[in-house]
KOLSELUM-814213 format. One line per field, with one value per atom (N, C-alpha, C): residue in one letter; x, y, z; residue number from 1. Coordinates in pm, whole numbers. Atoms other than C-alpha are relative to their C-alpha. Example, Ala and Ser with C-alpha at 12.3 -4.5 7.8 and 13.67 -1.06 7.14 Angstrom:
2
type <- (a / a / a / s / s / s) $
c1 <- (89 / 1230 / 90 / -82 / 1367 / -77) $
c2 <- (-119 / -450 / 120 / -119 / -106 / 109) $
c3 <- (0 / 780 / 0 / -6 / 714 / 73) $
seq <- (1 / 1 / 1 / 2 / 2 / 2) $
END
This chain:
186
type <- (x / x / x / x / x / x / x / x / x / x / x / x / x / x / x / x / x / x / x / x / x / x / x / x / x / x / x / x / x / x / x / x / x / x / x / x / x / x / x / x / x / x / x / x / x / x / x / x / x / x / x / x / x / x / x / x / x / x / x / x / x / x / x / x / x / x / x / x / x / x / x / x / x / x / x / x / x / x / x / x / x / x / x / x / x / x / x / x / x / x / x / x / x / x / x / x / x / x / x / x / x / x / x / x / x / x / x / x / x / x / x / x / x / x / x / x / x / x / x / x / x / x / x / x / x / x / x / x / x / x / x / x / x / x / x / x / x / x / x / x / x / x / x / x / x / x / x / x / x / x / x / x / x / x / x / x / x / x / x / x / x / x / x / x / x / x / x / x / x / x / x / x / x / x / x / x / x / x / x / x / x / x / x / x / x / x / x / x / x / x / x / x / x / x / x / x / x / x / x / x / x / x / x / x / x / x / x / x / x / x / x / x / x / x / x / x / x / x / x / x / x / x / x / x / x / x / x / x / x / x / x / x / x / x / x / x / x / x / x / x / x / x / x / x / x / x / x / x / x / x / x / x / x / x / x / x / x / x / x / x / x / x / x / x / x / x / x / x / x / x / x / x / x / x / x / x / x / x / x / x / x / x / x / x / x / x / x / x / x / x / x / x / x / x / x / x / x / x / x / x / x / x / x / x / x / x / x / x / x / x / x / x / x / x / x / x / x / x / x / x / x / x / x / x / x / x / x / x / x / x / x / x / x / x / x / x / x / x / x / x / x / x / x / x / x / x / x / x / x / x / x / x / x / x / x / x / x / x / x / x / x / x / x / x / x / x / x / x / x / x / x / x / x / x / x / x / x / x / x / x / x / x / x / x / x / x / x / x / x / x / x / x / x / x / x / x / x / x / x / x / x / x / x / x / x / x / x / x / x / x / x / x / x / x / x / x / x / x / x / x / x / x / x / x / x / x / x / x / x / x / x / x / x / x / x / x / x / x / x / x / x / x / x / x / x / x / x / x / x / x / x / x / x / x / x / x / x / x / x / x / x / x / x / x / x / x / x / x / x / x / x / x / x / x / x / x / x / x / x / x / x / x / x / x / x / x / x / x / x / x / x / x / x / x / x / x / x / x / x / x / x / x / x / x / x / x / x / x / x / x / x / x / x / x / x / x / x / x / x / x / x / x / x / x / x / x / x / x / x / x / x / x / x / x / x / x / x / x / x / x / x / x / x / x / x / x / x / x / x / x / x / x / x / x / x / x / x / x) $
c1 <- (25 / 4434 / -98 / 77 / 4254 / -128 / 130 / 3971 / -75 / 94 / 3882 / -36 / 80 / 3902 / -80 / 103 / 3679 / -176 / 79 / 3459 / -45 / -16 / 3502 / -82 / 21 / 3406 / -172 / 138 / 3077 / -89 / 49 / 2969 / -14 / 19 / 3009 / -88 / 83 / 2827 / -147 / 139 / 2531 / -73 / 76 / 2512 / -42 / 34 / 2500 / -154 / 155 / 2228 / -126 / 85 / 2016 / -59 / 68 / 2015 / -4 / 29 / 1971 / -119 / 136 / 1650 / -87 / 77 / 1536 / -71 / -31 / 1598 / -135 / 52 / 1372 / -169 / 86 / 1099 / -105 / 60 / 1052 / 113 / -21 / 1108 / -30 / 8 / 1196 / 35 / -38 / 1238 / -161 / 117 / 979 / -55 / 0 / 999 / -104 / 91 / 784 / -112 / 130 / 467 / -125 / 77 / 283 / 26 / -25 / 262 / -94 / 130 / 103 / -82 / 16 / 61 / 27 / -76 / 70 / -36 / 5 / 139 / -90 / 98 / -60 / -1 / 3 / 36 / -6 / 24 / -20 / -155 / 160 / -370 / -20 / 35 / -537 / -140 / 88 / -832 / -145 / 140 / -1207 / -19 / 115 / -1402 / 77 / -98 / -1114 / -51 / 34 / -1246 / 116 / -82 / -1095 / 88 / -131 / -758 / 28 / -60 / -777 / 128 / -120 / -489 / -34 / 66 / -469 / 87 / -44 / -337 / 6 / 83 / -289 / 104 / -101 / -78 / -29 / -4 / -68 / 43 / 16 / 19 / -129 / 160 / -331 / -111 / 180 / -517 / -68 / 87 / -622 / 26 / -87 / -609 / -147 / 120 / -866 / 67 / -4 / -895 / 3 / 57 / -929 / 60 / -43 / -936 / 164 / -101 / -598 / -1 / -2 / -679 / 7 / 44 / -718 / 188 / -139 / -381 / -7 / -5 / -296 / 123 / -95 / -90 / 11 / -35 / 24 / 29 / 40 / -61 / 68 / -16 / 172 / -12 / -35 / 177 / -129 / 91 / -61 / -67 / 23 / -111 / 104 / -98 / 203 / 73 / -99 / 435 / -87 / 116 / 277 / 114 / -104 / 444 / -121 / 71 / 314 / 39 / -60 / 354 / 16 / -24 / 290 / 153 / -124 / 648 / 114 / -71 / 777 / 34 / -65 / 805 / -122 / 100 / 648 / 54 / -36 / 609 / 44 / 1 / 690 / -122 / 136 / 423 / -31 / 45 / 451 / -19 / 47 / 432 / -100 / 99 / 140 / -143 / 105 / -216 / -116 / 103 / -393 / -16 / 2 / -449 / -107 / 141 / -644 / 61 / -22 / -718 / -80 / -8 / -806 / -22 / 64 / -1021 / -127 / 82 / -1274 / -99 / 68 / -1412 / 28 / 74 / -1373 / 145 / -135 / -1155 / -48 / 2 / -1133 / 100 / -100 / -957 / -45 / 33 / -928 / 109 / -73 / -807 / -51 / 35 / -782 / -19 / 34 / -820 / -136 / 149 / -1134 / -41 / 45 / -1262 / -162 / 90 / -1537 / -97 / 67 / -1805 / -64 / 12 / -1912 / -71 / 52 / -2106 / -109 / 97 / -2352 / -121 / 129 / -2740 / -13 / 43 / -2688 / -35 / 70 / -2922 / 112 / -27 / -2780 / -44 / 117 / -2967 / 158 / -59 / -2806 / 12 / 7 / -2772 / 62 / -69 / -2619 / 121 / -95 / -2299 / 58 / -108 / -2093 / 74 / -132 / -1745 / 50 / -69 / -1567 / -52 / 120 / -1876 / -44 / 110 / -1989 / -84 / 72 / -2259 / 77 / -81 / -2082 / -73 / 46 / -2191 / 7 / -37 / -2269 / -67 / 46 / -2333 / -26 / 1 / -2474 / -85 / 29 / -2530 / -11 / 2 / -2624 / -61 / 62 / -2732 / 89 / -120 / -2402 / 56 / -92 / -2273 / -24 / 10 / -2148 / 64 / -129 / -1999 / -52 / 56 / -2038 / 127 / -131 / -1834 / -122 / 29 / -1829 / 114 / -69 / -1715 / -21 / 25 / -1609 / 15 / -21 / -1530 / 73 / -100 / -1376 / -28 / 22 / -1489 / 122 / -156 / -1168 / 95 / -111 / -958 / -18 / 34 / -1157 / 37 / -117 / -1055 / -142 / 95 / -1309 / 7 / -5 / -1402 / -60 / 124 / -1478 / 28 / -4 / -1576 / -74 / 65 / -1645 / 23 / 7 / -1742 / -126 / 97 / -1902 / -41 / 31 / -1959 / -104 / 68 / -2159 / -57 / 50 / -2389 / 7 / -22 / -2286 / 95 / -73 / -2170 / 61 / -46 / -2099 / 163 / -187 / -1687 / 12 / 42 / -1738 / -54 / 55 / -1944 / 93 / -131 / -1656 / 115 / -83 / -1399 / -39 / 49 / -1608 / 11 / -7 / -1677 / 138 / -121 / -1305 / 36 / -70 / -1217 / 22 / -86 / -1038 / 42 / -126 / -901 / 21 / -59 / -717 / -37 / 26 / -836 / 185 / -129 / -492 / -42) $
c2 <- (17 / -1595 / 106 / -57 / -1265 / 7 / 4 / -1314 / -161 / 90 / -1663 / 42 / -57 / -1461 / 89 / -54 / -1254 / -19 / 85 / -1491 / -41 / 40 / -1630 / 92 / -96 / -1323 / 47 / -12 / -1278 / -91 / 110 / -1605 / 5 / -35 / -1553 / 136 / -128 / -1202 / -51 / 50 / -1360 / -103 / 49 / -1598 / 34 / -61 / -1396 / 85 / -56 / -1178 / -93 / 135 / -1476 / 8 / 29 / -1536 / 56 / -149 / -1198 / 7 / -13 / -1183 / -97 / 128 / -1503 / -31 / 37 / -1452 / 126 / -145 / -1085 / -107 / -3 / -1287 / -110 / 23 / -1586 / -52 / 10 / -1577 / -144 / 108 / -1921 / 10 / 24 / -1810 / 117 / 44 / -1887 / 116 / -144 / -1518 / 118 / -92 / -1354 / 24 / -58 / -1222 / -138 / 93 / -1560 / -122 / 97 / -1902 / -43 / 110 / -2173 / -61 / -9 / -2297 / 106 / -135 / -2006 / -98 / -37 / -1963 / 69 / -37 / -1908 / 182 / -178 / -1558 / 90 / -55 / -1503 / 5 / -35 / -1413 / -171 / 169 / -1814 / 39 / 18 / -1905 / 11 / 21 / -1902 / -144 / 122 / -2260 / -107 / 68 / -2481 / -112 / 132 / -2780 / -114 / 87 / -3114 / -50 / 71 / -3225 / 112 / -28 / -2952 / 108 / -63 / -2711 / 183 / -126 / -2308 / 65 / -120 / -1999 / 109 / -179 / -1692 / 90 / -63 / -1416 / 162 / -109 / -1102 / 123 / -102 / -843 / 68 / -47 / -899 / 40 / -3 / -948 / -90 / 125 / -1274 / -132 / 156 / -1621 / -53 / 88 / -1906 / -122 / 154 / -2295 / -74 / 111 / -2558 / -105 / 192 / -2932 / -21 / 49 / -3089 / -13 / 18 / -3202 / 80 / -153 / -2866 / 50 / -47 / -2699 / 164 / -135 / -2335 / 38 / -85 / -2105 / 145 / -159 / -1725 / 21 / -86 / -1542 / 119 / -90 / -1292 / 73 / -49 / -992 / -62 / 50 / -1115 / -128 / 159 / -1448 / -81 / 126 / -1617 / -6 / -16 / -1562 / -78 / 82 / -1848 / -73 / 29 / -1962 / -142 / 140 / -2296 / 45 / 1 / -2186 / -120 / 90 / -2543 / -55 / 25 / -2605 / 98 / -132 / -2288 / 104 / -78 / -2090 / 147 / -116 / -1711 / 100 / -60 / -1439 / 127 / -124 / -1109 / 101 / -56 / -881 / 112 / -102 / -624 / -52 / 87 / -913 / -10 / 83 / -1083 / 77 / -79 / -1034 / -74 / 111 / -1335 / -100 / 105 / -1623 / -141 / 84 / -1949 / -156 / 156 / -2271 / -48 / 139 / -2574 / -116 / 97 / -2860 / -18 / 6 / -3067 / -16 / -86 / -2954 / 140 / -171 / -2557 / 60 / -92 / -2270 / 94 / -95 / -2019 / 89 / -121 / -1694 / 110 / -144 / -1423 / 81 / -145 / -1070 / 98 / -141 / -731 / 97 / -49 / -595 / -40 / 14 / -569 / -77 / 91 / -798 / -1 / 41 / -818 / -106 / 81 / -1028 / -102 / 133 / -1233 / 93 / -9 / -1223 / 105 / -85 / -947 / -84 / 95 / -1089 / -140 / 90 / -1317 / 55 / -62 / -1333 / -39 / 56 / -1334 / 46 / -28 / -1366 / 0 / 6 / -1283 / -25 / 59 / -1518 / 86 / -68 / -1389 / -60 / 108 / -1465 / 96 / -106 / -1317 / -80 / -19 / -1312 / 97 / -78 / -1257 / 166 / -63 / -1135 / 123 / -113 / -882 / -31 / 98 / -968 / 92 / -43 / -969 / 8 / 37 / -861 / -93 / 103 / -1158 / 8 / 10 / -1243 / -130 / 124 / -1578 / -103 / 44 / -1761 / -176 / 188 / -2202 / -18 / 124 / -2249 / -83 / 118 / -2418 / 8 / 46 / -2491 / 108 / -99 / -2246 / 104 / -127 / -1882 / 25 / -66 / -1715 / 122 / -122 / -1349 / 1 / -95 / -1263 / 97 / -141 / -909 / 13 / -39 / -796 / 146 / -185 / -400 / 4 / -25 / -305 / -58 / 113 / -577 / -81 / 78 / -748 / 31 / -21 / -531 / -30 / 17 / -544 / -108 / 177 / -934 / -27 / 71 / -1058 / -110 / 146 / -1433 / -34 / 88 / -1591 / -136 / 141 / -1885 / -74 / 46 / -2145 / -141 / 154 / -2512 / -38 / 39 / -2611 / -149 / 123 / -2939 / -65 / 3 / -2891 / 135 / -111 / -2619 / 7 / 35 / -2773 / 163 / -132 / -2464 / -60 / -8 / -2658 / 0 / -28 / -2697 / 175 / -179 / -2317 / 84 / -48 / -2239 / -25 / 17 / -2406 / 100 / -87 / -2212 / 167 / -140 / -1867 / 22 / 21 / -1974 / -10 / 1 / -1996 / 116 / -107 / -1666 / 80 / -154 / -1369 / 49 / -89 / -1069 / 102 / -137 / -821 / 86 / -105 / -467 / 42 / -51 / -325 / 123) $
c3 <- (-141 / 6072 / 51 / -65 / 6137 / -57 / 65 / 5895 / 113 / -88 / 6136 / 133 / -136 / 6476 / -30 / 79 / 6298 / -5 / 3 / 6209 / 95 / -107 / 6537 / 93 / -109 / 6728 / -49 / 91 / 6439 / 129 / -21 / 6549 / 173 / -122 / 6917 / 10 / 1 / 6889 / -24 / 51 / 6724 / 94 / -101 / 6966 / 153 / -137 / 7280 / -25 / 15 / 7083 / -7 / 6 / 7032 / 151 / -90 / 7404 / 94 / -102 / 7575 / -133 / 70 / 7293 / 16 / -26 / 7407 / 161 / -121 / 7744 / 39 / -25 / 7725 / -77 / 29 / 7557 / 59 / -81 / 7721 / 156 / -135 / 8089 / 92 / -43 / 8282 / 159 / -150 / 8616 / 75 / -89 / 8901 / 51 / -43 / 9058 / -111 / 74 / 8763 / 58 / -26 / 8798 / -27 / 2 / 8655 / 49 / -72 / 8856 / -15 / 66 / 8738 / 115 / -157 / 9102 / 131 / -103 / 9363 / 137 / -150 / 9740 / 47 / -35 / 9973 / 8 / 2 / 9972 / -124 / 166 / 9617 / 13 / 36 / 9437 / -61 / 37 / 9426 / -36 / 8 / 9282 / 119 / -125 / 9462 / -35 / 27 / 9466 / -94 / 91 / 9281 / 53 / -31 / 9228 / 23 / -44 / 9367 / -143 / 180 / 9055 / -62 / 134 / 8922 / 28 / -22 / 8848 / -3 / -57 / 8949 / -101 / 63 / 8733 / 38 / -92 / 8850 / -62 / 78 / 8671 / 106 / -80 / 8922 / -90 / 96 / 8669 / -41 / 55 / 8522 / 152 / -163 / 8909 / -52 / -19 / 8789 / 42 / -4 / 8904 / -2 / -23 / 8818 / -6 / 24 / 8817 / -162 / 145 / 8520 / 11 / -14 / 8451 / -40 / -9 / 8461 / -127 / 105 / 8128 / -124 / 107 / 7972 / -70 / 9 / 7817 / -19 / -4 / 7863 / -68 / 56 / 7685 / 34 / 6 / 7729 / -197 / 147 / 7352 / 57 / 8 / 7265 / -97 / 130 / 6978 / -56 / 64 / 6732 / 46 / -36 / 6912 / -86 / 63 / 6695 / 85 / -94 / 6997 / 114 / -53 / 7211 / 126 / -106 / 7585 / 119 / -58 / 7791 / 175 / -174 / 8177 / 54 / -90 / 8265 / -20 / 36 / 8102 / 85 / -36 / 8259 / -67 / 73 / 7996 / -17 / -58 / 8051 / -85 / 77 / 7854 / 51 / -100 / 7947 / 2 / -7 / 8086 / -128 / 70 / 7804 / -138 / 132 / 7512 / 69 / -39 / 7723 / -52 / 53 / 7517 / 13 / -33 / 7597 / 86 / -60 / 7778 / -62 / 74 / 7582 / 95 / -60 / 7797 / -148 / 86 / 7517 / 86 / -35 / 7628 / 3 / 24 / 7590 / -78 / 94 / 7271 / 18 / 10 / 7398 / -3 / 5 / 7373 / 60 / -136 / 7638 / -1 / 3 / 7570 / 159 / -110 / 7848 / -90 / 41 / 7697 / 45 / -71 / 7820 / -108 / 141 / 7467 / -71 / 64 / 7324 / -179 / 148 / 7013 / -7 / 54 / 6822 / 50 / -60 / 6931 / -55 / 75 / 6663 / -141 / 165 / 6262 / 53 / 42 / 6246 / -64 / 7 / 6262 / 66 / -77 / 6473 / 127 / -168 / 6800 / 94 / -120 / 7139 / 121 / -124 / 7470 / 96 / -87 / 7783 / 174 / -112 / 8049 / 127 / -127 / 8410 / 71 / -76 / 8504 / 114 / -120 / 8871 / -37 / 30 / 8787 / 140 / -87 / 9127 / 50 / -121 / 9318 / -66 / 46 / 9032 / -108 / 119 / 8792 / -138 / 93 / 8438 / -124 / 102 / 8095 / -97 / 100 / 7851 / -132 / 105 / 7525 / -77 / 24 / 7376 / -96 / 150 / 7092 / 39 / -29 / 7095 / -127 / 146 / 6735 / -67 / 49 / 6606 / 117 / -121 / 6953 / 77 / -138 / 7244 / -68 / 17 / 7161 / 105 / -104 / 7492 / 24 / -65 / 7570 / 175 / -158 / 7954 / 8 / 43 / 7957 / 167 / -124 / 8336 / 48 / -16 / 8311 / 110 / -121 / 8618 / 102 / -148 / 8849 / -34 / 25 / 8689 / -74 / 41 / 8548 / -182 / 146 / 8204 / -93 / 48 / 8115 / -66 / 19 / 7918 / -61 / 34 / 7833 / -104 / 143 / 7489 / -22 / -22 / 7515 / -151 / 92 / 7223 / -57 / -18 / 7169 / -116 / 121 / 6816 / 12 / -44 / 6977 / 66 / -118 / 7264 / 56 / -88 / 7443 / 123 / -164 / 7793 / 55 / -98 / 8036 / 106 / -149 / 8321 / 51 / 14 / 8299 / -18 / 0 / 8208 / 113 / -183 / 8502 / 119 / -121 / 8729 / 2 / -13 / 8582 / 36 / -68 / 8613 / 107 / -117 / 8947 / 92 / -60 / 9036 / 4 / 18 / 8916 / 96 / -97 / 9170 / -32 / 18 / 9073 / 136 / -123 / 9249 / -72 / 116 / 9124 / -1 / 59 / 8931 / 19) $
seq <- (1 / 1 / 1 / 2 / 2 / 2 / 3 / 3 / 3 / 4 / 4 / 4 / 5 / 5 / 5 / 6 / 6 / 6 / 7 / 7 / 7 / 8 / 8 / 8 / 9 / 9 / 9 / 10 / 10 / 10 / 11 / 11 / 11 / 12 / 12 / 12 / 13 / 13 / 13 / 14 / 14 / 14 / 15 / 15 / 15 / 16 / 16 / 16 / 17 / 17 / 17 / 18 / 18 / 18 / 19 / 19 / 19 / 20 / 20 / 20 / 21 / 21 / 21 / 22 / 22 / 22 / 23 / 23 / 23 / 24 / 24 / 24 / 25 / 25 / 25 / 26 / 26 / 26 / 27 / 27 / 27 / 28 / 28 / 28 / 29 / 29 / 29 / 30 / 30 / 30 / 31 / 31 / 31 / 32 / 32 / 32 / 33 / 33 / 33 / 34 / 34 / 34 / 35 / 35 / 35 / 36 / 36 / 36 / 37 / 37 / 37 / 38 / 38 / 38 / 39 / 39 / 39 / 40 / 40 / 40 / 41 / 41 / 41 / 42 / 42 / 42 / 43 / 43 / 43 / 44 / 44 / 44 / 45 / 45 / 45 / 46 / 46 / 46 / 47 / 47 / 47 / 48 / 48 / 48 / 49 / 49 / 49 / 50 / 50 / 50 / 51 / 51 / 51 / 52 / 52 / 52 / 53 / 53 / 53 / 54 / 54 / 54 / 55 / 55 / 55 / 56 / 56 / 56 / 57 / 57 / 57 / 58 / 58 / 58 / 59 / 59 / 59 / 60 / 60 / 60 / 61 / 61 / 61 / 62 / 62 / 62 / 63 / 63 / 63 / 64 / 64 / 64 / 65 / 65 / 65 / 66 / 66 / 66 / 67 / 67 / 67 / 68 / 68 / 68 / 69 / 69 / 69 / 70 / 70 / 70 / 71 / 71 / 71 / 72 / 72 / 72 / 73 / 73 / 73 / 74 / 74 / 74 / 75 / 75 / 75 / 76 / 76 / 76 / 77 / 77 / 77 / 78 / 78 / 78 / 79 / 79 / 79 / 80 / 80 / 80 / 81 / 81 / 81 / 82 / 82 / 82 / 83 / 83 / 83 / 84 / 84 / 84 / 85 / 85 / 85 / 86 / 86 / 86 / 87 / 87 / 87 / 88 / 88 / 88 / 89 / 89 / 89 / 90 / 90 / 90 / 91 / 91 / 91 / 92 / 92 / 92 / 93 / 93 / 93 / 94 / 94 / 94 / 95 / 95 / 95 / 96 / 96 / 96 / 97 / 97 / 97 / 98 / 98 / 98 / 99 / 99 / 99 / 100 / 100 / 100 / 101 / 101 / 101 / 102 / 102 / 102 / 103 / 103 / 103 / 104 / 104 / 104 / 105 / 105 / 105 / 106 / 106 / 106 / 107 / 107 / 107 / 108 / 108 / 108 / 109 / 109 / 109 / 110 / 110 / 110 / 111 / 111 / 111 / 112 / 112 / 112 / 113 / 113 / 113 / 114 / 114 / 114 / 115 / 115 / 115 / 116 / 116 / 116 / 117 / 117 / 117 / 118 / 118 / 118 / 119 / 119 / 119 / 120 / 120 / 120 / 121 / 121 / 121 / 122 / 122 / 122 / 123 / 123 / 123 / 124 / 124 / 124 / 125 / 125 / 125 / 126 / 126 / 126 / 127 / 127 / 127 / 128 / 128 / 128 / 129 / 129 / 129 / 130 / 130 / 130 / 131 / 131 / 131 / 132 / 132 / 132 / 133 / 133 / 133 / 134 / 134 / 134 / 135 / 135 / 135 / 136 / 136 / 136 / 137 / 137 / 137 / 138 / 138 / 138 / 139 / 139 / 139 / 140 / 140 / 140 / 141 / 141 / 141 / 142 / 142 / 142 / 143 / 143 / 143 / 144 / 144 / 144 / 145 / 145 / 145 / 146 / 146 / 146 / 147 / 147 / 147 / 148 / 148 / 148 / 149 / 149 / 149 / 150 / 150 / 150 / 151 / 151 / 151 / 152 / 152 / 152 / 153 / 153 / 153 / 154 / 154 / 154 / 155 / 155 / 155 / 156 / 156 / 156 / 157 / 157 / 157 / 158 / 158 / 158 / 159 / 159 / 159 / 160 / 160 / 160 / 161 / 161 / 161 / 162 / 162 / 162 / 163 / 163 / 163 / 164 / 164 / 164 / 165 / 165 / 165 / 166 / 166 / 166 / 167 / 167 / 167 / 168 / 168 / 168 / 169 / 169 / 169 / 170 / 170 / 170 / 171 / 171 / 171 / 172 / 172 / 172 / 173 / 173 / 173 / 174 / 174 / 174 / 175 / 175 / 175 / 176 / 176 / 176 / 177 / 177 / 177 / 178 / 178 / 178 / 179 / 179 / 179 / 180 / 180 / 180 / 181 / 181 / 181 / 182 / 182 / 182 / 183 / 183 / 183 / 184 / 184 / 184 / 185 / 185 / 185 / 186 / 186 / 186) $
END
């Protein structure tokens, strides 16, 4: 008998740790710091075009737009720790390392951590982008498609954008979402 309450009490232990470690990693309640749709009294997008949907994560001081059609994730840790806000599911701010919208053909990372910028010998010219009314450094490549970094330094809280679409050299879905961007300075 006391080897099954035992057992019993194992098995209950294991499962409470489970979901106080689950509960610390991803976060399902509305009150966090990220909102897939904000209030008006939250940090919203600039220039959001008509359908589409808003992001805004106040921790970072950012919020932009993108097509409905697009899918977003929160990247945590290495990027294998991966959270869907439109589901509700949020990471916590001290996992949080990325942000990648997906659509289209493109992939759209924002990080506050600095990466590499691409292969060594390859050219890149640099177009002009404002990023939330400051002009931002870029970097840009169109011989197999789009790589584009927009790097914002402290006009946003050092978020920079790599953008990349081996499909297409089109900017303009890209240009909308730039164009949405607001941060708050942190």
């Amino acid at each position: 008998m006391n080897k099954k309450i035992l057992i019993l009490i194992i098995l209950v232990l294991i499962g409470v740790s489970y979901y106080i470690f689950s509960q610390n990693i991803f976060t399902k309640n509305s009150s966090m710091n990220n909102e897939v749709a904000s209030n008006s009294d939250e940090l919203v997008p600039n220039n959001t075009p008509e359908g589409w949907k808003n992001y805004s994560n106040t921790e970072w001081g950012i919020a932009f737009a993108y097509p409905t059609n697009w899918s977003i994730l929160e990247a945590g840790g290495n990027q294998s720790i991966r959270a869907n806000p439109e589901k509700g599911e949020k990471l916590s701010q001290d996992q949080l390392v990325g942000i990648i919208l997906e659509g289209e053909n493109y992939t759209l990372s924002l990080s506050r951590k600095g990466r590499g910028i691409g292969p060594e010998g390859v050219v890149y010219t640099h177009p002009e982008y404002i990023v939330n009314g400051s002009t931002a450094r870029t970097w840009e490549n169109i011989d197999k498609g789009l790589f584009l970094v927009v790097s914002t330094d402290s006009g946003c809280n050092n978020i920079s954008f790599f953008v990349e679409n081996k499909n297409s050299t089109s900017k303009e879905v890209i240009n909308k979402i730039l164009n949405s961007v607001k941060c708050k300075q942190k």
